[in-house]
C-alpha positions in Angstrom: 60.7 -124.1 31.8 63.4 -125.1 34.7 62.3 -127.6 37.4 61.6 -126.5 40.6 65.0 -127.3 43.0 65.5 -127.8 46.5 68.7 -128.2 48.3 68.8 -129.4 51.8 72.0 -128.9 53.8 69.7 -129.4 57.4 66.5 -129.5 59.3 65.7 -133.2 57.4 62.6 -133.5 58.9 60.7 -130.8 57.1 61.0 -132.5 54.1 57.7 -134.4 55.3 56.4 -131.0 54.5 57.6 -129.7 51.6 59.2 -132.3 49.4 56.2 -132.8 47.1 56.3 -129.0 46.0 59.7 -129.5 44.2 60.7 -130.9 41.4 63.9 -132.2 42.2 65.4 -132.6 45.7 69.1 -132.6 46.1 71.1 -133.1 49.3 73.9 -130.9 49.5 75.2 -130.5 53.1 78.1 -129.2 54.2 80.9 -131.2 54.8 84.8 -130.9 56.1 86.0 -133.4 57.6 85.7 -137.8 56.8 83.5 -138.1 60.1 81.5 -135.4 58.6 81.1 -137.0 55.4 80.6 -140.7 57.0 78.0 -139.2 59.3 76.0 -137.5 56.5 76.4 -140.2 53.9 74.6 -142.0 56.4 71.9 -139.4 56.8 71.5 -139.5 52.9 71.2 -143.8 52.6 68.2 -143.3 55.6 66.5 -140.2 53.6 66.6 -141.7 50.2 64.7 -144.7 51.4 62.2 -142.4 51.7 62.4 -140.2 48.9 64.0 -142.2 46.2 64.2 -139.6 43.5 66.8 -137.8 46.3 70.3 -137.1 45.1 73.7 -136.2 46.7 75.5 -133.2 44.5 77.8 -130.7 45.9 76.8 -127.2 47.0 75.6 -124.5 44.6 75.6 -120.8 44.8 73.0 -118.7 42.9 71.3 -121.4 41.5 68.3 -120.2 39.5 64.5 -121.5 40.4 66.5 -123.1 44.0 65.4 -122.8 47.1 67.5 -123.8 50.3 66.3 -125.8 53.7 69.3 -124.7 55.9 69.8 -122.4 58.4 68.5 -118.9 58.4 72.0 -117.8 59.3 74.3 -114.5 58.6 76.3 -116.5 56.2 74.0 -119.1 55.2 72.0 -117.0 53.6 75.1 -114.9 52.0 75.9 -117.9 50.6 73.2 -119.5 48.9 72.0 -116.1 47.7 68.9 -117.7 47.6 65.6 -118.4 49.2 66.4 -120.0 53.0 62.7 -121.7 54.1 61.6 -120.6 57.7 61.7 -124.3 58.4 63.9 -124.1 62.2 64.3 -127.0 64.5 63.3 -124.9 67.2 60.8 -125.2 70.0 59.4 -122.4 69.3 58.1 -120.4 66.3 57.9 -117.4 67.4 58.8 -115.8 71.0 56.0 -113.1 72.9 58.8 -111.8 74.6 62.5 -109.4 73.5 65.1 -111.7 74.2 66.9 -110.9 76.9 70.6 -111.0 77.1 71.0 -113.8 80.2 70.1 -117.5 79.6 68.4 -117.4 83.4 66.4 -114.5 82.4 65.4 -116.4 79.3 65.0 -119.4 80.9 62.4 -118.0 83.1 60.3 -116.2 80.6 59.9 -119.6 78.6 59.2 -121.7 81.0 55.9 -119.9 82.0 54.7 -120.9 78.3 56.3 -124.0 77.4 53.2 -126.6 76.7 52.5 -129.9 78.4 53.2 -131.5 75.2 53.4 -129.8 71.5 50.2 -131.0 69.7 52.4 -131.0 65.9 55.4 -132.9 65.8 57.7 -134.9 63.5 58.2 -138.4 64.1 61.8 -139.5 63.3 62.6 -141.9 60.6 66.1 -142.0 60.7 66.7 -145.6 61.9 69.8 -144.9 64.5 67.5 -141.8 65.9 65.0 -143.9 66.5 67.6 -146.9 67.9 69.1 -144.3 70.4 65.7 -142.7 71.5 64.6 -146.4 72.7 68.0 -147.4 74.1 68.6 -144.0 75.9 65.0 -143.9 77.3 63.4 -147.1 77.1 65.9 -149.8 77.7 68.3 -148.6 80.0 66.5 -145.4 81.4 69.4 -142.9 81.7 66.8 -140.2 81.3 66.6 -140.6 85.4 70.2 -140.5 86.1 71.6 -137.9 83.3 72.3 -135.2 85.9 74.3 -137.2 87.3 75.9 -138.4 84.2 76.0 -135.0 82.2 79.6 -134.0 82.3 80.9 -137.5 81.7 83.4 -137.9 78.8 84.0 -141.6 77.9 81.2 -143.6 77.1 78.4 -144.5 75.1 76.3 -143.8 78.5 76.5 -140.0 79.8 74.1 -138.3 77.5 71.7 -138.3 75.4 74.0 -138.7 72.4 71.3 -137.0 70.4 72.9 -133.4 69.4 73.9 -134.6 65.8 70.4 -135.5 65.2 69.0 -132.4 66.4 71.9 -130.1 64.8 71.3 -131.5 61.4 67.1 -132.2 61.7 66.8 -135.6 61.4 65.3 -135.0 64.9 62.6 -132.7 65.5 63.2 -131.2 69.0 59.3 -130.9 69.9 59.1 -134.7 69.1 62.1 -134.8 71.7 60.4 -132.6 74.0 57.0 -134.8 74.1 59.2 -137.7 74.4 61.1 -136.9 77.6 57.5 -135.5 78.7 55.9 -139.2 78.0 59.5 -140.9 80.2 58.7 -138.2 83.1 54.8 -140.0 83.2 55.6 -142.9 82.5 58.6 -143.5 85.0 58.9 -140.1 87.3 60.3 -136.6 87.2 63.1 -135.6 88.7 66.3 -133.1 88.6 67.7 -135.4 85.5 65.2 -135.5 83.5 64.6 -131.4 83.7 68.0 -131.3 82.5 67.5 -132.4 79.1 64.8 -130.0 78.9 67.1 -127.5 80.6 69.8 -128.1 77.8 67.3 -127.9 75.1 66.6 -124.4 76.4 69.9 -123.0 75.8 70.0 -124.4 72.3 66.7 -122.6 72.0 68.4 -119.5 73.6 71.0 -119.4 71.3 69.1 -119.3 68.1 66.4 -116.7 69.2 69.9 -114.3 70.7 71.2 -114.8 67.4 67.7 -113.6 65.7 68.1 -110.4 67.9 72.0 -109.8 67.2 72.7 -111.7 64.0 75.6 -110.9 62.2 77.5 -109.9 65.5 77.9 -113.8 66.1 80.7 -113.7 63.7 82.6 -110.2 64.5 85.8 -110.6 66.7 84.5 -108.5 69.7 81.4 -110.6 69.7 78.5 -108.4 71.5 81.1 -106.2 73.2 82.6 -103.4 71.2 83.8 -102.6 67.7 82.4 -104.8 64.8 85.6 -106.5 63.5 84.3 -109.0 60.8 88.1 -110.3 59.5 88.6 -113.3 58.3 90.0 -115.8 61.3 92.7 -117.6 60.9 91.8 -121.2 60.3 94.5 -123.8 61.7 95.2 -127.2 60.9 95.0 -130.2 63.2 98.9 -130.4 62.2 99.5 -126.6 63.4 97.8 -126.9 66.5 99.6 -130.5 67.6 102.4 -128.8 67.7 101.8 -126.2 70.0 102.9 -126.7 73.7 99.6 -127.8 75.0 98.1 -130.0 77.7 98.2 -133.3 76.9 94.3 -133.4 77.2 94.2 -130.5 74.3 95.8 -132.8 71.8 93.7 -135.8 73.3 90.8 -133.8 72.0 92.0 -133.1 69.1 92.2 -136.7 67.9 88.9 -137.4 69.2 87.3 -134.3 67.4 89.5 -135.8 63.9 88.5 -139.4 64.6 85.0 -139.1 65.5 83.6 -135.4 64.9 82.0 -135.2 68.6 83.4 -134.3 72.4 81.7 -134.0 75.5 80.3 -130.9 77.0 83.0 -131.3 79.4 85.4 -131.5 77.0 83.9 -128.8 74.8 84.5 -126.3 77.7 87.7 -127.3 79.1 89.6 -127.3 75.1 88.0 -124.2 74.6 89.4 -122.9 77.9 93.0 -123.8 76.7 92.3 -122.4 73.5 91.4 -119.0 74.7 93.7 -118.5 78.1 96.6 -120.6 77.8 97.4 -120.7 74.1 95.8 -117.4 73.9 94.5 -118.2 70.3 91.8 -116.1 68.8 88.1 -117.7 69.6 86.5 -117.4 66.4 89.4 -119.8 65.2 87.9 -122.7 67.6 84.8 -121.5 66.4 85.6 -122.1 62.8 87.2 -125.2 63.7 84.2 -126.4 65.5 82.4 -125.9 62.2 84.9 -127.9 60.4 85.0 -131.0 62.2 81.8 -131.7 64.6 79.4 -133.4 63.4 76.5 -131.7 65.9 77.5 -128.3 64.6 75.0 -125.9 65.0 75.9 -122.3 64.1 74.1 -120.3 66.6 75.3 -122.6 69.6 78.8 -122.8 68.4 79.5 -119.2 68.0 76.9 -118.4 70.9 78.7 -120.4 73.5 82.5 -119.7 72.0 81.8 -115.3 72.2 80.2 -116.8 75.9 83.6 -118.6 76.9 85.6 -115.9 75.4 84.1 -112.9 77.7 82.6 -111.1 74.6 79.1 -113.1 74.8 76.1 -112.9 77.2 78.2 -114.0 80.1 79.0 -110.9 82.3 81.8 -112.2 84.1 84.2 -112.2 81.3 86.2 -114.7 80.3 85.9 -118.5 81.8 88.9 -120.6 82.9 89.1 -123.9 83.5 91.9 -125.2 85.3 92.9 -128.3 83.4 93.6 -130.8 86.3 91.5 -129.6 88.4 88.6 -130.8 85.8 90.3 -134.0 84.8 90.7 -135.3 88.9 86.6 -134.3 89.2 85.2 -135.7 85.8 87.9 -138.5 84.7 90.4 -139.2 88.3 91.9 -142.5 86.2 92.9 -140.7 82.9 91.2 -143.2 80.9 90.0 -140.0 78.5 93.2 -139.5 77.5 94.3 -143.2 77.5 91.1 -143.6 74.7 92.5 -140.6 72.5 96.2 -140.7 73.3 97.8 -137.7 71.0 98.8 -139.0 68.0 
């Protein structure tokens, strides 16, 4: 008779549930780029101190007697062709509500039945979760300035620096949620720490939108007209350095290369050039997104892309950025593009 198989590509800390009902547990995410693979070989040292019988093989398709912990996406589950467990790292299991197609409406909706604290949650074992928790927090107590700080772009500092975590599950956001509820007692609420919760509704957003529209994520005119699910054009890092671009474009593109992250700021401004000024197709930053960040998260990728693009849940169309108007408000002395001066 087969063994029993599980292959985990996300939402790690479920395993605490679930392990024990497989015979043989394989970790198998997916992985582009080297800070992709540095960042989950990591993931896989912490997890197999845990579960020592844990091994690292490449994906599988149609694997008989398998069963996947990923996402519940469109194309996750096209590609496994295989069981996908209802394990989410959501807030929420279930929503009372339709989803509505604002954030603020949303927002507003789920606020009236967000708890105090979640009674279940998932404490992280991941050593550098738990080192960033306490230094973010505890030691240094940016939770009280992060509004503040939010749209930063160098710096270990201006956020939370906890989206990788939460992206791949190492994190459970409830324990996250309880956690910035047990700062706000323990050292005041304010307009900064809202704001974390604030941000961890629109990833919530995101992933119930995309349980109401699915598949639409991934066609051309997003939410707004024809389906049009072509392939898109995938560019290399090479391709797009050589395009006439701002400086600050190919600045980001060696810090996405180099270290699989940017800032929010950064996120919305490159994404602005890629979509008005070099007028290239947005599902191509999406897939390139995919390829290299290390916090990628399909339904917030694709969700906020179709939303910069015009074809989302934004009804004001696209969103432009003016380039130095950004960079004189969020970093006046250049040192951004100092740091990741274009190769």
């Amino acid at each position: 008779m087969e063994m029993k198989k599980l292959l985990i590509q996300n939402n790690f800390c479920f395993l605490e549930k679930i392990h024990q009902s497989y015979d043989l547990l394989s970790f198998s995410p997916k992985v582009y780029s080297v800070a992709q693979k540095d960042f989950f070989q990591q993931r896989y040292k912490n997890l197999k101190t845990i579960y020592p019988r844990l091994s690292w093989e490449p994906i599988k398709t149609s694997c008989i007697n398998t069963d996947f912990l990923a996402w519940d996406a469109f194309d996750e589950k096209k590609e496994s062709n295989n069981k996908v467990l209802p394990f989410q790292n959501r807030l929420m299991t279930s929503i009372p509500f339709t989803i509505p197609e604002g954030f603020s409406s949303f927002r507003k909706k789920i606020e009236q039945i967000l708890p105090s604290q979640f009674n279940e949650t998932i404490p992280p074992t991941d050593p550098d979760v738990l080192n960033r928790l306490h230094y973010f927090f505890d030691q240094k107590k940016l939770a009280s300035t992060y509004f503040e700080t939010r749209n930063g772009v160098v710096g270990n500092n201006y956020s939370t620096q906890l989206s990788a975590f939460l992206s791949c599950g190492s994190l459970d956001v409830r324990y996250l949620y309880n956690y910035v509820k047990d700062y706000e007692k323990n050292h005041g609420e304010n307009k900064s720490t809202y704001w974390i919760i604030f941000e961890l509704l629109w990833r919530e957003f995101f992933y119930w939108h995309y349980q109401k529209h699915e598949s639409l994520y991934f066609s051309e005119n997003g939410l707004k007209g024809e389906k049009n699910f072509s392939s898109p054009k995938e560019y290399s890092l090479t391709e797009l350095r050589q395009l006439q671009s701002p400086e600050l474009f190919r600045a980001a593109l060696t810090e996405l290369e180099q270290t699989g992250f940017m800032s929010n700021r950064i996120r919305q401004i490159f994404a602005s050039i890629w979509i008005n000024d070099l007028q290239l197709p947005w599902r191509s930053g999406a897939l390139l997104f995919e390829k290299y960040l290390i916090d990628y998260d399909v339904y917030s990728n694709y969700g906020n892309w179709m939303y910069l693009s015009g074809v989302g849940v934004d009804p004001r169309g696209k969103r432009y950025f003016n380039v130095e108007k950004q960079l004189s408000m969020y970093d006046p002395s250049g040192e951004y593009i100092r740091k990741w001066q274009p190769l």
